[in-house]
mmCIF file as Biopython writes it, N, C-alpha, C and O atoms, coordinates in Angstrom:
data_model
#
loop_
_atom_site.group_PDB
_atom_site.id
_atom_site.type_symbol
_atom_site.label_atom_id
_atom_site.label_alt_id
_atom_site.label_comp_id
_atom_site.label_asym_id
_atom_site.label_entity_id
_atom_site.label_seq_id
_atom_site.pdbx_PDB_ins_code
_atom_site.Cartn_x
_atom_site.Cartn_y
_atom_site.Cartn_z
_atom_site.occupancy
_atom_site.B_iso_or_equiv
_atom_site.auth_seq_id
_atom_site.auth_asym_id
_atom_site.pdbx_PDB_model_num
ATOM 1   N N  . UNK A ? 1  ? -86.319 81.503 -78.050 1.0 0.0 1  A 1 
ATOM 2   C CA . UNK A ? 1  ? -87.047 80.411 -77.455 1.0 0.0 1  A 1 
ATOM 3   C C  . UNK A ? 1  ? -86.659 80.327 -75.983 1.0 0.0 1  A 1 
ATOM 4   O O  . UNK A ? 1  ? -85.453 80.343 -75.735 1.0 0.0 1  A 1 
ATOM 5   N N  . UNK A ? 2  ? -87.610 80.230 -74.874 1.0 0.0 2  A 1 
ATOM 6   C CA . UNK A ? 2  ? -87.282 79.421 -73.930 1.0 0.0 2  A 1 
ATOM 7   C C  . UNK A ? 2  ? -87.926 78.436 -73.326 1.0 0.0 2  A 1 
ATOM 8   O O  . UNK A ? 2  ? -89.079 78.033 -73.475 1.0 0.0 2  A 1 
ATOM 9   N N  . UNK A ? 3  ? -86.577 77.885 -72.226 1.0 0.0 3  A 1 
ATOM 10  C CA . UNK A ? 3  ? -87.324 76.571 -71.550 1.0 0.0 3  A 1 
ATOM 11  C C  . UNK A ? 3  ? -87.017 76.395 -70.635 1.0 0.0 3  A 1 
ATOM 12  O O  . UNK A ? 3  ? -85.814 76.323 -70.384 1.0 0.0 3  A 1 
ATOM 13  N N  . UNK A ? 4  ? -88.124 76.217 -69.543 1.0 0.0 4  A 1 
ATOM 14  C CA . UNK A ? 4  ? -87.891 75.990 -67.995 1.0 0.0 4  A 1 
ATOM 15  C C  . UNK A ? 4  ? -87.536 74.522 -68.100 1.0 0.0 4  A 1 
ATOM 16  O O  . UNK A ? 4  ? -88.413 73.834 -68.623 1.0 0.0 4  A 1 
ATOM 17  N N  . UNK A ? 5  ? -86.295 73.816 -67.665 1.0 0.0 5  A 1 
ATOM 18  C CA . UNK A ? 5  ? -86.240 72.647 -67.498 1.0 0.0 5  A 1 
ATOM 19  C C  . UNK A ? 5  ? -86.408 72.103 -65.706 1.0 0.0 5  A 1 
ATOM 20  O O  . UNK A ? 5  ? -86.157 70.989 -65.244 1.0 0.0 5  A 1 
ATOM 21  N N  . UNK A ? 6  ? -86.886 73.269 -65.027 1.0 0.0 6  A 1 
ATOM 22  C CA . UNK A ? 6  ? -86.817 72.814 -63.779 1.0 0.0 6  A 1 
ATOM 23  C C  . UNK A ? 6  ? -85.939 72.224 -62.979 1.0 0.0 6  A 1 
ATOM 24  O O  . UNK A ? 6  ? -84.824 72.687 -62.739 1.0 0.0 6  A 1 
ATOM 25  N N  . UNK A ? 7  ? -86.338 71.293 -62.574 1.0 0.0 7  A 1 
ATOM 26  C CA . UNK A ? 7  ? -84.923 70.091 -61.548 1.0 0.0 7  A 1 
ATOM 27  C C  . UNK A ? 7  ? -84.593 69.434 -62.399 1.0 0.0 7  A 1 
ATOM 28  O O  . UNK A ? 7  ? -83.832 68.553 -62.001 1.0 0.0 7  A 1 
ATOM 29  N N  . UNK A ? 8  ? -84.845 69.397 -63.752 1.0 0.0 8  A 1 
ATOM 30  C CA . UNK A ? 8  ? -84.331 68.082 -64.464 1.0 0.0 8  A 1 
ATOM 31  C C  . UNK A ? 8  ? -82.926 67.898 -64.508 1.0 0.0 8  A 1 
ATOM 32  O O  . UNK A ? 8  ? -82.011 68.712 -64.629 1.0 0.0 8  A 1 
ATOM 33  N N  . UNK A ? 9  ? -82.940 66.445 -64.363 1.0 0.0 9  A 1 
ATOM 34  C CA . UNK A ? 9  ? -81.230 65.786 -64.282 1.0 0.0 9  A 1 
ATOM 35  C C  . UNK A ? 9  ? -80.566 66.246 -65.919 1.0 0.0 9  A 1 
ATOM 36  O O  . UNK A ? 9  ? -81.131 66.348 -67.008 1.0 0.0 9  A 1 
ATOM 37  N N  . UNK A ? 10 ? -78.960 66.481 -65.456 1.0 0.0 10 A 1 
ATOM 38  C CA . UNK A ? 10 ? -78.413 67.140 -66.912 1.0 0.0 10 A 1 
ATOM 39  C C  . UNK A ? 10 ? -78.479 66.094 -67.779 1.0 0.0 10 A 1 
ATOM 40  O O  . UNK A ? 10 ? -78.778 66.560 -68.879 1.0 0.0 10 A 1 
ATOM 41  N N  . UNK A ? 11 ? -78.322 64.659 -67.848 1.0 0.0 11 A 1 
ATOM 42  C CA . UNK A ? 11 ? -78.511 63.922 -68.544 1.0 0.0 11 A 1 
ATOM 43  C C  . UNK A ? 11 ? -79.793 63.939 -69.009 1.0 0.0 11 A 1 
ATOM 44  O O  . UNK A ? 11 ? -79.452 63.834 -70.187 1.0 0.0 11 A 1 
ATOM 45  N N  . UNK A ? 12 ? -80.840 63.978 -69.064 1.0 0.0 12 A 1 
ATOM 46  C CA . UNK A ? 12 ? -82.653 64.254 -69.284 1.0 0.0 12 A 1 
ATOM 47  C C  . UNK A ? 12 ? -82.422 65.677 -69.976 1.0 0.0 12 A 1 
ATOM 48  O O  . UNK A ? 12 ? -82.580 65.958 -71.164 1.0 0.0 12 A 1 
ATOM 49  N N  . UNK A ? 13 ? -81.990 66.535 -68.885 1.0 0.0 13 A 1 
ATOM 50  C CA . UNK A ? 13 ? -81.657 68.494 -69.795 1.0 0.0 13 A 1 
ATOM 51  C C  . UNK A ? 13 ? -80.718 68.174 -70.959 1.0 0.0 13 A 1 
ATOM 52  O O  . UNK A ? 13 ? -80.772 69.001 -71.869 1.0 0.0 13 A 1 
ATOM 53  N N  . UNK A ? 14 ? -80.160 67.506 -71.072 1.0 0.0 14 A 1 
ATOM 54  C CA . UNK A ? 14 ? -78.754 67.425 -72.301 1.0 0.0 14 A 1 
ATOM 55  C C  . UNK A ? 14 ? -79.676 67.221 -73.696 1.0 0.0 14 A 1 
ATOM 56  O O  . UNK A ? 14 ? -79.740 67.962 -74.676 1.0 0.0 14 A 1 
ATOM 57  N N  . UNK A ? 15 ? -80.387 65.911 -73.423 1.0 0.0 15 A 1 
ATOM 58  C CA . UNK A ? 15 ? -81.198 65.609 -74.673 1.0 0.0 15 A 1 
ATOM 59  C C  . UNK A ? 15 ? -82.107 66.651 -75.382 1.0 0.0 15 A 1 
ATOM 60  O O  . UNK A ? 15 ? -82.113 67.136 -76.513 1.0 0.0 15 A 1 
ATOM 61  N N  . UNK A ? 16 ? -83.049 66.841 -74.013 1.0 0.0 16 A 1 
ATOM 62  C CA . UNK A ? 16 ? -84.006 67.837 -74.449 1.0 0.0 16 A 1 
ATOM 63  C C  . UNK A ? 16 ? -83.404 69.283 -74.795 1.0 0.0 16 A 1 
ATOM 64  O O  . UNK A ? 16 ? -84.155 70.023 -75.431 1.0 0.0 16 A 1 
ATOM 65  N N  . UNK A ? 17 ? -82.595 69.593 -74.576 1.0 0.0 17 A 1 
ATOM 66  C CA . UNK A ? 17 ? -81.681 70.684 -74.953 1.0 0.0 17 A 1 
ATOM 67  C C  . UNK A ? 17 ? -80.980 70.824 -76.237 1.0 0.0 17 A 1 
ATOM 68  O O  . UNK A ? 17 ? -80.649 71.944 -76.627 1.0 0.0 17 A 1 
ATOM 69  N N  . UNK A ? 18 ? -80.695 69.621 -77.016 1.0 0.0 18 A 1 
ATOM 70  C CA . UNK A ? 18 ? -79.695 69.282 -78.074 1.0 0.0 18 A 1 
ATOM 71  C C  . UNK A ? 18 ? -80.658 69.377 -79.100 1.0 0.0 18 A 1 
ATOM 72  O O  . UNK A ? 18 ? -80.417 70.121 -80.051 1.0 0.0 18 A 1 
ATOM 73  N N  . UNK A ? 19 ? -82.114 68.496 -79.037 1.0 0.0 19 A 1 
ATOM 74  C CA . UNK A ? 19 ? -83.349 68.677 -79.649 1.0 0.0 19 A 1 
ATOM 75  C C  . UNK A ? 19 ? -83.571 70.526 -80.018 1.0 0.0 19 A 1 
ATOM 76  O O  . UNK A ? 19 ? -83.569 71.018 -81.147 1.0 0.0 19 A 1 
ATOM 77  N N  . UNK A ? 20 ? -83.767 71.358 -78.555 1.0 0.0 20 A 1 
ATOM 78  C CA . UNK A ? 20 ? -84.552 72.212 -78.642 1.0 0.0 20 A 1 
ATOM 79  C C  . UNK A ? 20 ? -83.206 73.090 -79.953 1.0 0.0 20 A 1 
ATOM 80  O O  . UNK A ? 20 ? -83.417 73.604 -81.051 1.0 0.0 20 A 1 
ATOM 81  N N  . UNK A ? 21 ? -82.312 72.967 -79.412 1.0 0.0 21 A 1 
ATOM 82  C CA . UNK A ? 21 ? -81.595 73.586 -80.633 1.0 0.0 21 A 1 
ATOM 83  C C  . UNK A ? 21 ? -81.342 73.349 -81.598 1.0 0.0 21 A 1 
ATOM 84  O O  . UNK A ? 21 ? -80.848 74.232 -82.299 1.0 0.0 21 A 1 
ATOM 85  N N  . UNK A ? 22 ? -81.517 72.249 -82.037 1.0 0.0 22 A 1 
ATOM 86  C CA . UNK A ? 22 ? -81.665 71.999 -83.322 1.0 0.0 22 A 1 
ATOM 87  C C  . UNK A ? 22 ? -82.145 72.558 -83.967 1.0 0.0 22 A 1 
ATOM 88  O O  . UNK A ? 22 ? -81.657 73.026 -84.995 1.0 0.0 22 A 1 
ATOM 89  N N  . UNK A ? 23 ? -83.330 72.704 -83.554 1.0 0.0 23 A 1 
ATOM 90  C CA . UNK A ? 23 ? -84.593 73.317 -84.338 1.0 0.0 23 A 1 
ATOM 91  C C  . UNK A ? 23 ? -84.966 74.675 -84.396 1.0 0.0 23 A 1 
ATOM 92  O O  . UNK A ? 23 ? -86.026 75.152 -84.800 1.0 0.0 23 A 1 
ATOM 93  N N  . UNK A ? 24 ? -83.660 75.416 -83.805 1.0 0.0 24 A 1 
ATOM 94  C CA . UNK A ? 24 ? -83.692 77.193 -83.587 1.0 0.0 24 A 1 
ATOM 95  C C  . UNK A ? 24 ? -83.310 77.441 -85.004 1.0 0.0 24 A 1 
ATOM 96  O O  . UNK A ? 24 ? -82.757 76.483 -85.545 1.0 0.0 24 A 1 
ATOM 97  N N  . UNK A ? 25 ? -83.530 78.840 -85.953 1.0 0.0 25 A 1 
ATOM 98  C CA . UNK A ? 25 ? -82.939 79.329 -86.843 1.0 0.0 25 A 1 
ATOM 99  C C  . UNK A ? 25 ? -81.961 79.866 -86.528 1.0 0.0 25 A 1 
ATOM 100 O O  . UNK A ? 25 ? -81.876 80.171 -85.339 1.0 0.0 25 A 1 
ATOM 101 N N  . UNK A ? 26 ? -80.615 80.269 -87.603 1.0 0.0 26 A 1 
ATOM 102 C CA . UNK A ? 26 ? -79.574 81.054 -87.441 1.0 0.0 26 A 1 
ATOM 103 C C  . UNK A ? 26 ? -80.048 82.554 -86.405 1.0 0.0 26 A 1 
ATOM 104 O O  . UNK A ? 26 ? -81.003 83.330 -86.365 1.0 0.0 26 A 1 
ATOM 105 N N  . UNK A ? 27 ? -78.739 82.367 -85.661 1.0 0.0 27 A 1 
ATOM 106 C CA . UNK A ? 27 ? -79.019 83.821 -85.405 1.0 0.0 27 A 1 
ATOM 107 C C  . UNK A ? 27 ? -79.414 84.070 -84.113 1.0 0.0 27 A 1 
ATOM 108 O O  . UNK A ? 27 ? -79.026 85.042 -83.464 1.0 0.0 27 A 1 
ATOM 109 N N  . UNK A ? 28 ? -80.463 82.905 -83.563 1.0 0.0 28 A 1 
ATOM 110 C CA . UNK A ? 28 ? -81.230 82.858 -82.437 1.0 0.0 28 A 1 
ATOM 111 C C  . UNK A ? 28 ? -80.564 81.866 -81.124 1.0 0.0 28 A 1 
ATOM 112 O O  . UNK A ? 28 ? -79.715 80.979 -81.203 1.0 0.0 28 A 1 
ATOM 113 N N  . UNK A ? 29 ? -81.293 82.385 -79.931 1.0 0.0 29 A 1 
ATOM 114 C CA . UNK A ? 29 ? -80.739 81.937 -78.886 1.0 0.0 29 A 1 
ATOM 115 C C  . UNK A ? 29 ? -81.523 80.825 -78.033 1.0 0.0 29 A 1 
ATOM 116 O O  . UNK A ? 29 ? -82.753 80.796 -78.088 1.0 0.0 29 A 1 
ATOM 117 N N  . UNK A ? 30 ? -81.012 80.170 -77.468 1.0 0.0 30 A 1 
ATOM 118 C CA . UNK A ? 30 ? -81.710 79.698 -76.095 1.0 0.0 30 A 1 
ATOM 119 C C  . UNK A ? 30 ? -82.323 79.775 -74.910 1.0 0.0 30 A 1 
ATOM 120 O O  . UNK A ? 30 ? -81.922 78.889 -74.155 1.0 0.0 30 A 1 
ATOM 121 N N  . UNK A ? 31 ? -83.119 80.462 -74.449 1.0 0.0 31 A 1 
ATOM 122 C CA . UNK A ? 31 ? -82.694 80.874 -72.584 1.0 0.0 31 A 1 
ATOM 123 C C  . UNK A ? 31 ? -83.138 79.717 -72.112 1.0 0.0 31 A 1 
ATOM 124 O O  . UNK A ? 31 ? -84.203 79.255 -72.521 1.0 0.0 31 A 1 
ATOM 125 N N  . UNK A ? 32 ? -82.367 79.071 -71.161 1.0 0.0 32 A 1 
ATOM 126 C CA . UNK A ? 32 ? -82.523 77.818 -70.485 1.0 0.0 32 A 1 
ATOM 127 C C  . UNK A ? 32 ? -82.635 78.324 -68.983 1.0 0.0 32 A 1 
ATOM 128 O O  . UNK A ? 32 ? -81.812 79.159 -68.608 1.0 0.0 32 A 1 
ATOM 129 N N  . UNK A ? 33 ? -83.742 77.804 -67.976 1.0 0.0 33 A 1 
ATOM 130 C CA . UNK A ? 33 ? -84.313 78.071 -66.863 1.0 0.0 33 A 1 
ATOM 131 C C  . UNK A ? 33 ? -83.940 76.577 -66.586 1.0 0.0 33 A 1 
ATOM 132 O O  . UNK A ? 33 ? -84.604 75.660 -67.069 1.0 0.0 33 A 1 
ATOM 133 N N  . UNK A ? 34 ? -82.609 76.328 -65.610 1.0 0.0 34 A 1 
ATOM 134 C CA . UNK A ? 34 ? -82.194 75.334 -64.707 1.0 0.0 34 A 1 
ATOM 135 C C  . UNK A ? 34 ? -81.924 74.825 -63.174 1.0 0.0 34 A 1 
ATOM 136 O O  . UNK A ? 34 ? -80.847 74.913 -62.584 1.0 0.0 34 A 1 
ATOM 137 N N  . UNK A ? 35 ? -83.096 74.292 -62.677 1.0 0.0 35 A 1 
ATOM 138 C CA . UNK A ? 35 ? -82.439 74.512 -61.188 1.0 0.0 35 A 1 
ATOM 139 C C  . UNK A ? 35 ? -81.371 73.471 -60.643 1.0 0.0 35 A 1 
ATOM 140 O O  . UNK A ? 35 ? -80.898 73.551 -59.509 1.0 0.0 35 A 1 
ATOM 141 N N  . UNK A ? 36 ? -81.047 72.516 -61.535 1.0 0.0 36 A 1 
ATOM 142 C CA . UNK A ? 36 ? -80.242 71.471 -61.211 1.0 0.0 36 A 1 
ATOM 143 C C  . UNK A ? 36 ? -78.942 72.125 -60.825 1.0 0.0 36 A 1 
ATOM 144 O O  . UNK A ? 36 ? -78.244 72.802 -61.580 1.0 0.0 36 A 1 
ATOM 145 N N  . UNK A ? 37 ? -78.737 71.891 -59.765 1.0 0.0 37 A 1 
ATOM 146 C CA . UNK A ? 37 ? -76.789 72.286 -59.521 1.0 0.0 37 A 1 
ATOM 147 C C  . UNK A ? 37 ? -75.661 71.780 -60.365 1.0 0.0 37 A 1 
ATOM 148 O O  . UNK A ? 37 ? -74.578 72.309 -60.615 1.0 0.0 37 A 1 
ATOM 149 N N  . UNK A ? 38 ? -76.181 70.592 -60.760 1.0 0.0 38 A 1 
ATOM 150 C CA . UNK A ? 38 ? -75.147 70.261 -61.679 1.0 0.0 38 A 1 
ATOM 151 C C  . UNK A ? 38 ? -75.121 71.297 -62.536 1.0 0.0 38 A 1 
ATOM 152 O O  . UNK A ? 38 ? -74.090 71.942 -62.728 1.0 0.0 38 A 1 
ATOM 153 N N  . UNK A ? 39 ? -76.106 71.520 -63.054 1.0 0.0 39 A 1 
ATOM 154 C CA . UNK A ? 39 ? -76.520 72.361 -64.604 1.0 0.0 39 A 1 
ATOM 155 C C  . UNK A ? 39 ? -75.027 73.376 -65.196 1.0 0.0 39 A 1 
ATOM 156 O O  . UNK A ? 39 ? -74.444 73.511 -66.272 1.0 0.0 39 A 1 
ATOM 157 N N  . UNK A ? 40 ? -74.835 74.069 -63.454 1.0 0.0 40 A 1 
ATOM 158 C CA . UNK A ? 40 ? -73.381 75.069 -63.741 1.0 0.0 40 A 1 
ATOM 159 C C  . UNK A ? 40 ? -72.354 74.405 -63.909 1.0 0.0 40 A 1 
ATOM 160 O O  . UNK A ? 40 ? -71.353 75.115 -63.819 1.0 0.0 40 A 1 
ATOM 161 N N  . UNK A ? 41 ? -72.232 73.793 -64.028 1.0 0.0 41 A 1 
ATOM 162 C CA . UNK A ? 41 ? -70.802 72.971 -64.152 1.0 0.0 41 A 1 
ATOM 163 C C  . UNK A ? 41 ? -70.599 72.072 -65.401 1.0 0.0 41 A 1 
ATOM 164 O O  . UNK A ? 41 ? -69.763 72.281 -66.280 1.0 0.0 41 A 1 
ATOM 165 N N  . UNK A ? 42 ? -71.566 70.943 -65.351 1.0 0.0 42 A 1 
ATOM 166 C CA . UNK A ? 42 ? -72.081 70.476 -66.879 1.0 0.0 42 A 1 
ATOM 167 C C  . UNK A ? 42 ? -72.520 71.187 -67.857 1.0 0.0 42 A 1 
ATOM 168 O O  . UNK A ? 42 ? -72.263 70.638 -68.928 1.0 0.0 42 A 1 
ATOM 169 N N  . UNK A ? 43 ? -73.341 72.651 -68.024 1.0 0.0 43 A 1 
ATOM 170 C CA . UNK A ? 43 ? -73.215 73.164 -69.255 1.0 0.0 43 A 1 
ATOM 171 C C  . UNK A ? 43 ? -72.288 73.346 -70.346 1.0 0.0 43 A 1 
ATOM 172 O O  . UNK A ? 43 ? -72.149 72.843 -71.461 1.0 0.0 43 A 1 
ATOM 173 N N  . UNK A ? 44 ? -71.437 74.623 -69.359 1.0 0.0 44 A 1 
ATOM 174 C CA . UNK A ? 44 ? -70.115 74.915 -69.882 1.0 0.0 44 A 1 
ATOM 175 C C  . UNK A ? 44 ? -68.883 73.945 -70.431 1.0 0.0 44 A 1 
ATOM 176 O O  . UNK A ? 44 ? -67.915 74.254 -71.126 1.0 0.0 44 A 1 
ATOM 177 N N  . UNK A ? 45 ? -69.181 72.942 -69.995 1.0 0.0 45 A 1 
ATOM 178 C CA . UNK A ? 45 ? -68.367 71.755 -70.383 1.0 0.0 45 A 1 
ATOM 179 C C  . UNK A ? 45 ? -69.027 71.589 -71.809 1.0 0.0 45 A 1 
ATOM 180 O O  . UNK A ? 45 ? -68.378 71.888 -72.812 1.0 0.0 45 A 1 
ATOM 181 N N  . UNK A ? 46 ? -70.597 71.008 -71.914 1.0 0.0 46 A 1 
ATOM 182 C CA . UNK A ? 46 ? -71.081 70.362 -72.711 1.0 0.0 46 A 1 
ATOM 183 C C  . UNK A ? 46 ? -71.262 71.116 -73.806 1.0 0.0 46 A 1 
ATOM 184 O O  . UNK A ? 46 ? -71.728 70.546 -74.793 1.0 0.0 46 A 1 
ATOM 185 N N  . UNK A ? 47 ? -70.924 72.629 -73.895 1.0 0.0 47 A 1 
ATOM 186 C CA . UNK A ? 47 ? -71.171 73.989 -75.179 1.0 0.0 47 A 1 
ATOM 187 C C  . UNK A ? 47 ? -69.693 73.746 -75.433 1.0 0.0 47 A 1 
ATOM 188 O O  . UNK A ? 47 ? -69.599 73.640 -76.656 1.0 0.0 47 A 1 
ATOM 189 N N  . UNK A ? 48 ? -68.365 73.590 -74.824 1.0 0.0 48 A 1 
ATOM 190 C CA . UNK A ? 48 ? -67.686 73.780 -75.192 1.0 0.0 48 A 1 
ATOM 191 C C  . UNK A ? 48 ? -67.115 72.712 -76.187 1.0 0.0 48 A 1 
ATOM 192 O O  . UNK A ? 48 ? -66.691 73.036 -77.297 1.0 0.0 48 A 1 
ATOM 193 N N  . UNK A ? 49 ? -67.128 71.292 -75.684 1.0 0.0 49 A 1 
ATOM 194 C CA . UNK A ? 49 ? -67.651 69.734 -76.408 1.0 0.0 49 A 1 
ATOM 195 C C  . UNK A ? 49 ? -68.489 70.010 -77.526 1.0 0.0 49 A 1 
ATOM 196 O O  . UNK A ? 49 ? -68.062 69.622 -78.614 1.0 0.0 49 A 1 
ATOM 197 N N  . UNK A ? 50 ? -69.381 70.483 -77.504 1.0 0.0 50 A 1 
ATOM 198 C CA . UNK A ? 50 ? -70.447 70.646 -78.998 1.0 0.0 50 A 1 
ATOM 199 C C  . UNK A ? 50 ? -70.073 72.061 -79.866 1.0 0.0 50 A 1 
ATOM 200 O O  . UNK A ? 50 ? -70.196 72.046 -81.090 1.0 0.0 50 A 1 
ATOM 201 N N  . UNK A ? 51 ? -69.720 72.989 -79.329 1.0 0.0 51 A 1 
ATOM 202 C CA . UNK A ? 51 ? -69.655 74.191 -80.230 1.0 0.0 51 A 1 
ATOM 203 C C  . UNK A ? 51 ? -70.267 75.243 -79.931 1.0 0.0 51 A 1 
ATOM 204 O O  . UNK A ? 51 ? -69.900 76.340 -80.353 1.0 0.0 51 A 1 
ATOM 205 N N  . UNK A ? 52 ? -71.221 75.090 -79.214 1.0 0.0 52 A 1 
ATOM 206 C CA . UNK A ? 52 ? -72.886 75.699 -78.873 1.0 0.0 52 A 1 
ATOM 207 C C  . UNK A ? 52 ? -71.962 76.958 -77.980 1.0 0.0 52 A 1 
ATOM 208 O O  . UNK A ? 52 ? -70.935 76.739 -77.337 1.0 0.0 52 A 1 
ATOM 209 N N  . UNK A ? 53 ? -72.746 78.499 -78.173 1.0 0.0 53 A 1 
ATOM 210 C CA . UNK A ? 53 ? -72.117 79.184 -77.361 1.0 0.0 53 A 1 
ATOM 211 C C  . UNK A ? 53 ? -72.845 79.627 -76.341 1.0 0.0 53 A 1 
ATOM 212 O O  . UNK A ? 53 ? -73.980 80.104 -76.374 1.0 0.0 53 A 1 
ATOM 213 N N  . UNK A ? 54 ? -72.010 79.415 -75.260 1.0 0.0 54 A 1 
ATOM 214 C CA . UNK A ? 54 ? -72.907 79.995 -74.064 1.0 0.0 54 A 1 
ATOM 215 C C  . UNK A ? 54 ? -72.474 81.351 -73.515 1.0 0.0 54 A 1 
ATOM 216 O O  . UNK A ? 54 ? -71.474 81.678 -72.878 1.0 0.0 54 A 1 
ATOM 217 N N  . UNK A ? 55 ? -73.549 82.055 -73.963 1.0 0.0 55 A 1 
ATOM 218 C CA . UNK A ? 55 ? -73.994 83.538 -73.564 1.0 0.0 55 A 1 
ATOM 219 C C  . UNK A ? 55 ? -73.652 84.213 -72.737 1.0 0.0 55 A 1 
ATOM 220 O O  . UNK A ? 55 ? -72.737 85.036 -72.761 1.0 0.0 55 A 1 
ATOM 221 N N  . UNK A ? 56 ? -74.559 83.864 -71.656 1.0 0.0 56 A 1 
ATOM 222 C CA . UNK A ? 56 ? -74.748 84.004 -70.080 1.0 0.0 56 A 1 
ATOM 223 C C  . UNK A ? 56 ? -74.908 82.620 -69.563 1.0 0.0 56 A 1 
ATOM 224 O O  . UNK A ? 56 ? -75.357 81.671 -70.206 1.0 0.0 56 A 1 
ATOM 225 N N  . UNK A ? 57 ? -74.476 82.606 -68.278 1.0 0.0 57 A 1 
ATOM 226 C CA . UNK A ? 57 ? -74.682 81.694 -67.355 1.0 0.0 57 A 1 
ATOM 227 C C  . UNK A ? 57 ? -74.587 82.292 -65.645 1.0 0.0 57 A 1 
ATOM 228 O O  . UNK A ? 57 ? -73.646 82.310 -64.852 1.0 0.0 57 A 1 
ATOM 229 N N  . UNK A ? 58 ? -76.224 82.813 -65.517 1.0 0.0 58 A 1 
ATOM 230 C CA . UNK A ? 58 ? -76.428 83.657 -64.222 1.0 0.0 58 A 1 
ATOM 231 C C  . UNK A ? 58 ? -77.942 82.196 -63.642 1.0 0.0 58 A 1 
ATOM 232 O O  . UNK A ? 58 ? -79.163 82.218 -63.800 1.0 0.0 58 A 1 
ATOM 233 N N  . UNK A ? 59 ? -77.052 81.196 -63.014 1.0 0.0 59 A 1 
ATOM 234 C CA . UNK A ? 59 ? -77.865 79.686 -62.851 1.0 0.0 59 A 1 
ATOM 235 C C  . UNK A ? 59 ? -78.981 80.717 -61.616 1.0 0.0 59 A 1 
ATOM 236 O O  . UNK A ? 59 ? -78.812 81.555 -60.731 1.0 0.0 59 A 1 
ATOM 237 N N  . UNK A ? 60 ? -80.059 80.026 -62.241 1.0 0.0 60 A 1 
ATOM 238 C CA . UNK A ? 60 ? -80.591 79.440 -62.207 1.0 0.0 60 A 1 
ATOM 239 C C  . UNK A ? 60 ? -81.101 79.533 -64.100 1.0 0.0 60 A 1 
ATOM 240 O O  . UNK A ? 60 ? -81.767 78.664 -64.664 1.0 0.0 60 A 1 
ATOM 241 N N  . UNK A ? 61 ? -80.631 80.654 -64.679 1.0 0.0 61 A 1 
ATOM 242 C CA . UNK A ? 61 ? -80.696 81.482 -66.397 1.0 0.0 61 A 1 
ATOM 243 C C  . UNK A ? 61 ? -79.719 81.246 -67.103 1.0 0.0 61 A 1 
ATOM 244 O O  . UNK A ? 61 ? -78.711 81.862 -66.755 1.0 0.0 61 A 1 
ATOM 245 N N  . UNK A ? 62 ? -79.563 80.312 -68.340 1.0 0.0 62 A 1 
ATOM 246 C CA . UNK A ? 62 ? -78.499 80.587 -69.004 1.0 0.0 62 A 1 
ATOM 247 C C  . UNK A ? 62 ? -79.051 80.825 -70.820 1.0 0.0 62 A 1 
ATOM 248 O O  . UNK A ? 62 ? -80.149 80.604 -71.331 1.0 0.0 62 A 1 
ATOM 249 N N  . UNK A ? 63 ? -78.028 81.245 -71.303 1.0 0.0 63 A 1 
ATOM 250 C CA . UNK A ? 63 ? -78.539 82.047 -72.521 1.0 0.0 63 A 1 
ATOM 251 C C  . UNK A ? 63 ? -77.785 81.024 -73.333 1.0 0.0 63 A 1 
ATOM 252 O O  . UNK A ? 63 ? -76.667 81.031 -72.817 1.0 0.0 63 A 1 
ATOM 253 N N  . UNK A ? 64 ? -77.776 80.018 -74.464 1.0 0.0 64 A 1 
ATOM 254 C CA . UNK A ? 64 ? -77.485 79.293 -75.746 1.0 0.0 64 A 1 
ATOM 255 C C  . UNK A ? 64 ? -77.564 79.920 -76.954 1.0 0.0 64 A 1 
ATOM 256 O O  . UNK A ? 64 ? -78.607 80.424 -77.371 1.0 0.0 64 A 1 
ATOM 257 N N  . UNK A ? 65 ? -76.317 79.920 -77.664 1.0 0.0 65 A 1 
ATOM 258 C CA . UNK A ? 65 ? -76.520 80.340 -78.863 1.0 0.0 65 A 1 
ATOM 259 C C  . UNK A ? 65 ? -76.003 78.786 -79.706 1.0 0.0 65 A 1 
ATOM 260 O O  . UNK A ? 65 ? -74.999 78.203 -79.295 1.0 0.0 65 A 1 
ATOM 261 N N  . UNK A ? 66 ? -76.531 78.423 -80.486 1.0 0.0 66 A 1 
ATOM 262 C CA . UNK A ? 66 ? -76.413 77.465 -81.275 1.0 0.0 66 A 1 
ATOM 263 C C  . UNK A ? 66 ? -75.266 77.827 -82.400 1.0 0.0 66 A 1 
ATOM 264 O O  . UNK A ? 66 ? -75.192 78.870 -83.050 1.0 0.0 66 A 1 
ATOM 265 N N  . UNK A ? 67 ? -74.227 76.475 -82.466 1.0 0.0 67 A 1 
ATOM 266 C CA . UNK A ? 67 ? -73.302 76.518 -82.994 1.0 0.0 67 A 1 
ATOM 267 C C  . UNK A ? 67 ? -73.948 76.968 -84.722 1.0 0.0 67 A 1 
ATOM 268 O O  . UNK A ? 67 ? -75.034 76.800 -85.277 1.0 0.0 67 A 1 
ATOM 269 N N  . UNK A ? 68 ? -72.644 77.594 -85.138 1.0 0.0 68 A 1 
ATOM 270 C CA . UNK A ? 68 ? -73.224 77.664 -86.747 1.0 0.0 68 A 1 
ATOM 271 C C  . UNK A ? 68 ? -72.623 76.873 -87.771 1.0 0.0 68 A 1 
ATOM 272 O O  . UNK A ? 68 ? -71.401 76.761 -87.871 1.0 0.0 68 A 1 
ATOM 273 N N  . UNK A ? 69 ? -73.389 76.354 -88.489 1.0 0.0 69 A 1 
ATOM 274 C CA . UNK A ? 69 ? -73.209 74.933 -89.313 1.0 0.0 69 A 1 
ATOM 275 C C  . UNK A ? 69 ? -72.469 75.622 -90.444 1.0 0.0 69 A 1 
ATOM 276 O O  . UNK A ? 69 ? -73.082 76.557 -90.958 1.0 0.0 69 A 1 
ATOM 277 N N  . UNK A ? 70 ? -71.035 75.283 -91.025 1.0 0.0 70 A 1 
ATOM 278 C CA . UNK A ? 70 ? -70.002 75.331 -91.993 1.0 0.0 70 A 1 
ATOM 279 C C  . UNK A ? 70 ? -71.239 74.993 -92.884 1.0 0.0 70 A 1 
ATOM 280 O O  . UNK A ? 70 ? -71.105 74.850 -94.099 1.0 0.0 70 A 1 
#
């Protein structure tokens, strides 16, 4: 799956992001298209807080792999 989130603020990207993975099957990834500056700094924080693995992170591109549910 991907998603251009554009300029969106990480708080606005966080939600819509937490949603979009939810709803991925095992196995599968994210690519997230971010131009927010925060985005590099708040991701990696916020995958490491949730579980979620982050891939790549080449900003303005980062790659999500969704944590796997015990």
């Amino acid at each position: 799956m991907r998603w251009d989130a554009g300029r969106m603020g990480c708080g606005e990207l966080i939600v819509g992001l937490k949603q979009r993975l939810a709803t991925l099957p095992p196995g599968s990834s994210l690519e997230l298209l971010a131009e927010d500056p925060g985005v590099s700094e708040d991701l990696p924080a916020w995958c490491r807080l949730t579980g979620h693995r982050l891939v790549e992170a080449h900003p303005p591109r980062y790659v999500i792999e969704p944590r796997k549910e015990a």
